[in-house]
C-alpha positions as CSV (number, residue, x, y, z in Angstrom):
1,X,32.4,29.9,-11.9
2,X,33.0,33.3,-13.6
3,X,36.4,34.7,-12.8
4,X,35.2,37.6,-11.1
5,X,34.0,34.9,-8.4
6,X,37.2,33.8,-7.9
7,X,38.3,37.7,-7.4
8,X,35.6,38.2,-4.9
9,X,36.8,34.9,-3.2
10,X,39.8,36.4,-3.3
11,X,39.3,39.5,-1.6
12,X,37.5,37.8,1.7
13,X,40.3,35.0,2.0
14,X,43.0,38.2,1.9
15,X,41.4,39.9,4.3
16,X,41.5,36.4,6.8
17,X,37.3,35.9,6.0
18,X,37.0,32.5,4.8
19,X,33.1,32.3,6.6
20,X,32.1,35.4,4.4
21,X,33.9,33.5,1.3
22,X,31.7,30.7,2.3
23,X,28.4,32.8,2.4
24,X,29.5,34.6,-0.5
25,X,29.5,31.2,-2.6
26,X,26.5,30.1,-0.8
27,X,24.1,32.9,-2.3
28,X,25.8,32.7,-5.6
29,X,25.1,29.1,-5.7
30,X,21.6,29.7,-4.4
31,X,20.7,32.1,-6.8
32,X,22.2,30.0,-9.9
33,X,19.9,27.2,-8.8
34,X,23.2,25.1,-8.6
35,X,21.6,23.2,-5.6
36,X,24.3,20.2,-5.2
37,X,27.4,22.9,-4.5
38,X,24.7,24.9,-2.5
39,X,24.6,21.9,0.0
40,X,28.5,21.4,-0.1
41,X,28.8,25.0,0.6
42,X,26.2,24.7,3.3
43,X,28.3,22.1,5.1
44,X,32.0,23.5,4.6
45,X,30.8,26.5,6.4
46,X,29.8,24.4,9.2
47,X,32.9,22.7,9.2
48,X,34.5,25.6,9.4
49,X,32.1,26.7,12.4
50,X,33.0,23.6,14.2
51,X,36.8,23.6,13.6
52,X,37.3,21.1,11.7
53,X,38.7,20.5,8.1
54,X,36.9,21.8,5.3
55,X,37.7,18.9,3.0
56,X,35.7,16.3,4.7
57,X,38.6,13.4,5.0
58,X,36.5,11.5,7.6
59,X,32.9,9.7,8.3
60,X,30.8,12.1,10.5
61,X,31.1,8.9,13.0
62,X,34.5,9.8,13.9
63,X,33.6,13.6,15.1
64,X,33.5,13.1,18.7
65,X,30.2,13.1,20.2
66,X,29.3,16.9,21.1
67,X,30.7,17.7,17.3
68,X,29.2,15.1,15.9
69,X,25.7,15.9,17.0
70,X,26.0,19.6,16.4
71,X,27.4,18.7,12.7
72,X,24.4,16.2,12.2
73,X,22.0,19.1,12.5
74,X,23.8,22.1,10.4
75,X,23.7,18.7,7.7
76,X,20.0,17.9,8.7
77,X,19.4,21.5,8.3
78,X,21.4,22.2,4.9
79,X,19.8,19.4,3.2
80,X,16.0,20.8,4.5
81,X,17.3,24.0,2.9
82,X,18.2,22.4,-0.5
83,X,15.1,20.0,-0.7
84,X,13.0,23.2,-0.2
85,X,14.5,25.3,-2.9
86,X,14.4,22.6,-5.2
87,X,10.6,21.9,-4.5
88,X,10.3,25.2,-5.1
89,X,11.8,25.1,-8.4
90,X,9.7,22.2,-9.0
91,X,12.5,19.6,-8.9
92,X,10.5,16.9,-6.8
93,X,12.9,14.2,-7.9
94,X,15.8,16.4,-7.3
95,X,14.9,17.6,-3.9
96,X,13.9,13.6,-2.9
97,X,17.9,12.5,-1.7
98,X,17.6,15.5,0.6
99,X,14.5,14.9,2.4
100,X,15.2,10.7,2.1
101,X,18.2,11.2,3.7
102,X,16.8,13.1,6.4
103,X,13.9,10.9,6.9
104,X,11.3,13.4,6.1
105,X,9.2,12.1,3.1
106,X,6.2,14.8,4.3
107,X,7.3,17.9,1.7
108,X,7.8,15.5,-0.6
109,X,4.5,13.8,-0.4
110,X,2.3,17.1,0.1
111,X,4.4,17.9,-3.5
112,X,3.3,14.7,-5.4
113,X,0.1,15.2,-3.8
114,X,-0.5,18.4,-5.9
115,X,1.2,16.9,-8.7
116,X,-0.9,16.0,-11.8
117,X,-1.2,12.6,-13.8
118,X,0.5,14.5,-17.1
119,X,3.1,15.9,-15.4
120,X,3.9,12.2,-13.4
121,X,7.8,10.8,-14.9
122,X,9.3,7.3,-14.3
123,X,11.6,8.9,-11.7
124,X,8.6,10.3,-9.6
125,X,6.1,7.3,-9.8
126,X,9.5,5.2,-8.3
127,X,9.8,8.0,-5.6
128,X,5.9,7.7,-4.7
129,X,5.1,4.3,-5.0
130,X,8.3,2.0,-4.8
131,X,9.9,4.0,-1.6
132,X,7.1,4.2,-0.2
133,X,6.6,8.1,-0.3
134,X,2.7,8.6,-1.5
135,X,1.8,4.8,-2.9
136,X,-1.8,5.8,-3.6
137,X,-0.8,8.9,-5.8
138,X,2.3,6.7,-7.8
139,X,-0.5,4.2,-8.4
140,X,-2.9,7.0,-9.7
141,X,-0.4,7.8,-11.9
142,X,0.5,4.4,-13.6
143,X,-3.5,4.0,-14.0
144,X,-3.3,6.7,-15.8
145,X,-0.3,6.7,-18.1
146,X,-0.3,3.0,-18.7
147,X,-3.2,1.0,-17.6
148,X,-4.7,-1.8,-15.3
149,X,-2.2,-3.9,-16.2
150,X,0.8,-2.1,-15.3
151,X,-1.3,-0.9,-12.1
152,X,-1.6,-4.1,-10.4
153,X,1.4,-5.8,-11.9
154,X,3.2,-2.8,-9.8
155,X,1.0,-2.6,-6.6
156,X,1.8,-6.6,-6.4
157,X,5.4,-6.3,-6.8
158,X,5.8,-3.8,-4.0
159,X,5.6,-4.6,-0.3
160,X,3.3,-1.4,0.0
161,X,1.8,-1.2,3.8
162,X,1.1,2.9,3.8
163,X,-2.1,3.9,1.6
164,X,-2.3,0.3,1.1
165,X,-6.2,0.2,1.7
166,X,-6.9,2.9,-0.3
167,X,-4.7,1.3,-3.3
168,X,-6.5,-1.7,-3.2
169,X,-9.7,0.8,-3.1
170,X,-8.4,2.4,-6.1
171,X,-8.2,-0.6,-8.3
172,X,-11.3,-2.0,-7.5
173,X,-13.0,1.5,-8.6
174,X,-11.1,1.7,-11.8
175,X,-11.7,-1.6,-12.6
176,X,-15.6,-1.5,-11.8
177,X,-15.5,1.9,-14.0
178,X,-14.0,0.2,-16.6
179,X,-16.7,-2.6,-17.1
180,X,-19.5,0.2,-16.6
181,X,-18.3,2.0,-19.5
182,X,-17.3,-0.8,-21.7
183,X,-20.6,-2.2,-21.0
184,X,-22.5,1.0,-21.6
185,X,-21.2,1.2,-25.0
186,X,-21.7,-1.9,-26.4
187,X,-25.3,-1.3,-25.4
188,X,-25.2,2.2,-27.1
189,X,-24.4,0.9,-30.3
190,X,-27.0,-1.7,-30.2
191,X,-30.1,0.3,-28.3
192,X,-29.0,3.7,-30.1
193,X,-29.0,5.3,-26.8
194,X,-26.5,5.6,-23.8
195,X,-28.2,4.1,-20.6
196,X,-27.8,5.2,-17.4
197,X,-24.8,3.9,-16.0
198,X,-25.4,2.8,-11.8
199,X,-24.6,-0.6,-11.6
200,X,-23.1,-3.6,-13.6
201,X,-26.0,-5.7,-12.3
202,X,-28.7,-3.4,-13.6
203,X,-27.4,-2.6,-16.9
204,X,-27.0,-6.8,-17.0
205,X,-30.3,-8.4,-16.2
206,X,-32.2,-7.2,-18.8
207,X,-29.3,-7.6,-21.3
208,X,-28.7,-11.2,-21.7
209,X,-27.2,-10.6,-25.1
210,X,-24.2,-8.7,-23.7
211,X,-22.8,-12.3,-22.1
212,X,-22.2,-14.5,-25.2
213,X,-19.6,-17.2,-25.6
214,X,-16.9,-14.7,-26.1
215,X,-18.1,-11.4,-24.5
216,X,-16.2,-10.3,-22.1
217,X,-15.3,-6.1,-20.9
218,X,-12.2,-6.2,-18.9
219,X,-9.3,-8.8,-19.2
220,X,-10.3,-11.9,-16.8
221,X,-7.0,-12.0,-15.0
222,X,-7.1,-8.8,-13.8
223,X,-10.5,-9.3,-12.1
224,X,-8.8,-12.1,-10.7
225,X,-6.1,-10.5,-9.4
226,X,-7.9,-8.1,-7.9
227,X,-10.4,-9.9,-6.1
228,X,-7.5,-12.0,-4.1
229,X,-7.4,-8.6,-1.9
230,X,-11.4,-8.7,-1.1
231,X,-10.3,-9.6,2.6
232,X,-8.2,-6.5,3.2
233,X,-11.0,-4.5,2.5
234,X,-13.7,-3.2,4.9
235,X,-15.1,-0.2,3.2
236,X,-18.4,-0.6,2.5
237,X,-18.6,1.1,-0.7
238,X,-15.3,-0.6,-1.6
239,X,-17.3,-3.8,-1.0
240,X,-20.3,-2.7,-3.0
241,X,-18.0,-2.7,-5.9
242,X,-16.8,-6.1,-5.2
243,X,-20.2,-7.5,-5.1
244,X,-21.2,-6.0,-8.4
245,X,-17.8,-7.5,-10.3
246,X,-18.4,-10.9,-8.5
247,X,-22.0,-10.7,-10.4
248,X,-20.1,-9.6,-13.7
249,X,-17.8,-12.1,-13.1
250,X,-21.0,-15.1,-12.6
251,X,-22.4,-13.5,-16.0
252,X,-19.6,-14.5,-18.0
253,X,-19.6,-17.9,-20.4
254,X,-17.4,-21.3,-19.3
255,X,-15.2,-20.0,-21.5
256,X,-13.6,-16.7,-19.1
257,X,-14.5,-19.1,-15.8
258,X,-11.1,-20.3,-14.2
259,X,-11.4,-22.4,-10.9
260,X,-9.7,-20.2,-7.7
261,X,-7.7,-20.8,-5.0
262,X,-8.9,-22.7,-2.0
263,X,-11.1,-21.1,-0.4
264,X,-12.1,-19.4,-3.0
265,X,-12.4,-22.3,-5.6
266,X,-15.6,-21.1,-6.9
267,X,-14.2,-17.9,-7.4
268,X,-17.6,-15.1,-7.9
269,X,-19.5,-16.8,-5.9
270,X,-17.2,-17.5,-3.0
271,X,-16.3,-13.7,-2.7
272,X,-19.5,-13.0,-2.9
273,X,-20.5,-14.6,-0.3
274,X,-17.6,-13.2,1.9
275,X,-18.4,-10.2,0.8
276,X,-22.4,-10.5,1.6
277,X,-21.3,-11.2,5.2
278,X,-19.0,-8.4,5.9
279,X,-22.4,-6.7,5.2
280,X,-24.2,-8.6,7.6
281,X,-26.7,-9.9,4.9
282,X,-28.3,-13.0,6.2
283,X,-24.7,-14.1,8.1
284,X,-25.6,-17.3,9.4
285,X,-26.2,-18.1,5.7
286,X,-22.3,-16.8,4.8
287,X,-21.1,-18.6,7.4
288,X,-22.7,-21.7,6.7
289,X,-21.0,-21.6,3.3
290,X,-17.2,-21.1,4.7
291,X,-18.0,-23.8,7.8
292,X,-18.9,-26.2,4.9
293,X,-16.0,-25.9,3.0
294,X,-14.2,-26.3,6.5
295,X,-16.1,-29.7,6.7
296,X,-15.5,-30.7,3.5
297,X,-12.1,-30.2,3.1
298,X,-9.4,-33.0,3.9
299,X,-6.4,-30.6,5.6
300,X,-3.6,-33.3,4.3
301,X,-4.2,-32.7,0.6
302,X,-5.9,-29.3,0.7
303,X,-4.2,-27.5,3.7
304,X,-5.6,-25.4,6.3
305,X,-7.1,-22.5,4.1
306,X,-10.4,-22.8,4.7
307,X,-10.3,-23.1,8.4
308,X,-8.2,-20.0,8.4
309,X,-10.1,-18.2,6.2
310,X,-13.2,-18.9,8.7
311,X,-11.3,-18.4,11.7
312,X,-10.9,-14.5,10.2
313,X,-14.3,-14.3,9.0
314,X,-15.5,-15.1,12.2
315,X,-13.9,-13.0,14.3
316,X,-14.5,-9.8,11.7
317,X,-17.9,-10.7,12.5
318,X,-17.7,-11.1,16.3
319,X,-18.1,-14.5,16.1
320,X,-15.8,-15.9,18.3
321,X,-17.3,-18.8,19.5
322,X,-17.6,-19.9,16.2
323,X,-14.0,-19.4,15.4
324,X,-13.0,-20.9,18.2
325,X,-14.8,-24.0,17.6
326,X,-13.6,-24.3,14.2
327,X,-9.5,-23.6,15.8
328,X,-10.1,-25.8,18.2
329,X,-11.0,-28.9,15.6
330,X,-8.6,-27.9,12.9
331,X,-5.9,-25.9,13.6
332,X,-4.8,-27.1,17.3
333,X,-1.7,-29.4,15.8
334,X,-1.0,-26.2,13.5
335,X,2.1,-23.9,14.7
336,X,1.0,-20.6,15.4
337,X,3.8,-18.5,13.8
338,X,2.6,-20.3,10.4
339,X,-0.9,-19.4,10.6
340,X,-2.4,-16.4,8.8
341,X,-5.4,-16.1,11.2
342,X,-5.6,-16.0,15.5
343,X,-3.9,-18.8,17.2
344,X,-6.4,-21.1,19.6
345,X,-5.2,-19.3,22.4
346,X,-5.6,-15.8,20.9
347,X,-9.3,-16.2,20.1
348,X,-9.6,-17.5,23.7
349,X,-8.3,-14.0,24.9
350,X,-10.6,-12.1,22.1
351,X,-13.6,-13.9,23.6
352,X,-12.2,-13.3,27.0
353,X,-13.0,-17.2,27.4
354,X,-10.1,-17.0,30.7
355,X,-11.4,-20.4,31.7
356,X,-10.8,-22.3,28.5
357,X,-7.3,-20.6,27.8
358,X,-6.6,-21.5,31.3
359,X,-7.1,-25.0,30.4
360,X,-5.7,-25.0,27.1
361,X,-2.3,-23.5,28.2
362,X,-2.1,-25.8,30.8
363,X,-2.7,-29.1,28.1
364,X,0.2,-27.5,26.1
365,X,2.3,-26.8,29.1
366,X,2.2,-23.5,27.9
367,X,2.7,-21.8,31.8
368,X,3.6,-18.1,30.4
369,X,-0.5,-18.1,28.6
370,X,-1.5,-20.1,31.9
371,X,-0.3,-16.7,33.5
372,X,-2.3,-14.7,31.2
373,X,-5.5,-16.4,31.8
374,X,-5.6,-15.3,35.1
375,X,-7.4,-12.0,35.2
C-alpha cells in the first residue's frame, strides 16, 4: 500500500476509529480489485464487531455458540461479496474458493454457463466438470478444445451424477455427428457432390463401397465406449442416435468387429436390440432375444449379467411378471446388495404381487418384508 494509506490509517486509529480504518481499507482494496485482502478486511471488521481479536489466533469452532453463528454469517457473507466482484471482473476461477466454500456452486455455474468454448482454461474445465459445478458445460468444452478422446476418457474418470444424462447425450451426438460428416465427405470426393446428410443408415445402403476391409470414420473404441452407457439413456432421440451407430457399427469389416461384454457379446446387434425395445418396436421380439441369452448362459462361468440385464429391461418396460420369472429362476441364491437390478422381493412390491412377497419373505425368514406384504 501507498504511504499515504498508511497516513489515512493513521488518522482513524488516532482518533480511537479502528471500524472506519477497517472500511477505509475495505474500499481501497475493493477498488484495486485486490479481492484476497478485500475478504480479510471483510472479516477483521467483523471481528472487531463481535469483540474478538483481529488476528484470528483461533478455529471459528472455538467462538462460543451465539459468536460463532453470527461470525459464520458476516464470513458466509464476505466471501458472497468477494465471489461476486470477482465474477464481475470475470475471474470465474478466482471467485470459485468463495462460492465452494460456501456451498453455493449456482453463480458459478450460471457464469460457465455463459462462458464460451475459446475462452474455456484447464482451471475452469476442472471447476465445471471434475467438482461437479456444470459437468455438461466442462465436457462441452474438452469436445471442443481437444476431442472425443479426451471427452470420454474424462467423463469415465469422474464419478459425474449431476447433468450426467445429458453428458452421455452429448457424446452420443458428437460422436453420431462425427461419422455423418466423415461419411459425407468421402462420398463428396467420390460422387462430386455433397449428399444430404440425415442419417448414417441412409447415406449407407446405397454405398456399399464406403465399408471396405479397412474403412472405418470414427476410432472403434470410442464407439465402444460409448455404447456401454446405452442403458442410462431414455431419450428417445438420444436413442435414435444409438440405433443408427449400432447399424454403422454392423456395416463395418471383421476387421473393426471386437466381441462385447456379456450381455452384450454381439455388440451392434445386442444394443440394438435393447435399444429397439425401449422404443416398443415389436418387444416380445427384444425380449425374446435377452430371455435367450438368460437361457443360454451357464451363471457359474458367465455370471449373472444377463439375468440382470433382463431383470432391468423388463421392468423399464412394465414387464414385471416377466422379470420376476426370470429373478425368481436365477437370481434367488444372489445377495441383493450385489446385484445391479431389483431384488426378487422388490419386483414383487413393483408388481404389487403382496401374495407372492408374502410367501417369499416368509421362505427366507425374512419377517420385516413379511410385514411389508401386508397391505
Amino acid at each position: 500500500m501507498p504511504d499515504e494509506s498508511f497516513q489515512v490509517v493513521d488518522q482513524y486509529l488516532e482518533s480511537g476509529d479502528r471500524a472506519g480504518s477497517l472500511d477505509y481499507l475495505i474500499g481501497e482494496f475493493r477498488a484495486a480489485k485486490k479481492l484476497g485482502l478485500f475478504f480479510e478486511a471483510k472479516l477483521m471488521k467483523k471481528r472487531l464487531e463481535l469483540g474478538l481479536p483481529l488476528i484470528q489466533s483461533q478455529s471459528p469452532a472455538g467462538f462460543p455458540p451465539e459468536v460463532r453463528a453470527s461470525y459464520d454469517s458476516g464470513m458466509a457473507e464476505a466471501a458472497r461479496e468477494t465471489g461476486l466482484l470477482a465474477l464481475d471482473a470475470g475471474d470465474i476461477v478466482g471467485a470459485w474458493p468463495y462460492f465452494r466454500a460456501i456451498g453455493e456452486p449456482g453463480p458459478i455455474a450460471e457464469a460457465i454457463e455463459h462462458t464460451q468454448p475459446g475462452e474455456s482454461s484447464d482451471h475452469l474445465i476442472e471447476i465445471a466438470l471434475r467438482e461437479g459445478v456444470h459437468p455438461l458445460k466442462g465436457l462441452e468444452f474438452i469436445l471442443n478444445r481437444n476431442g472425443m478422446c479426451q471427452a470420454i476418457t474424462a467423463f469415465g474418470m469422474y464419478p459425474i451424477e449431476k447433468d450426467r444424462v445429458g453428458c452421455i447425450g452429448l457424446l452420443i451426438s458428437r460422436l453420431h455427428a462425427e461419422v455423418l460428416e466423415r461419411m459425407a465427405r468421402v462420398i463428396e470426393s467420390q460422387e462430386g457432390i455433397a449428399p444430404p446428410i440425415d442419417t448414417i443408415r441412409a447415406l449407407a445402403e446405397p454405398r456399399d463401397w464406403l465399408f471396405g476391409e479397412y474403412d472405418y470414420y470414427v476410432d472403434t473404441s470410442h464407439l465402444m465406449s460409448i455404447l456401454q452407457y446405452t442403458t442410462e439413456v431414455s431419450d428417445p432421440r438420444t436413442l435414435r442416435l444409438l440405433i443408427d451407430l449400432c447399424d454403422y457399427g454392423k456395416r463395418l469389416s471383421p476387421t473393426f468387429q471386437s466381441r462385447g461384454q456379456a450381455p452384450f457379446e454381439d455388440t451392434y446387434v445386442d444394443y440394438q436390440e435393447y435399444i429397439l425395445a425401449i422404443l416398443g418396436d415389436d418387444v416380445e421380439k427384444r425380449l425374446g432375444h435377452f430371455r435367450q441369452k438368460v437361457e443360454d448362459c451357464n451363471p457359474e462361468e458367465q455370471g449373472t449379467a444377463a439375468a440382470q440385464l433382463f431383470v432391468n429391461l423388463a421392468v423399464r418396460l412394465n414387464r414385471f411378471d416377466e422379470a420376476l420369472s426370470v429373478s425368481t429362476e436365477y437370481l434367488a441364491n444372489e445377495n441383493s446388495f450385489e446385484l445391479a437390478c431389483p431384488s426378487t422381493l422388490q419386483l414383487c412390491n413393483l408388481a404389487k404381487d403382496y401374495t407372492r412377497l408374502k410367501k417369499l419373505a416368509r421362505e427366507r425368514g425374512d419377517l420385516l418384508s413379511y410385514v411389508a406384504a401386508t397391505p
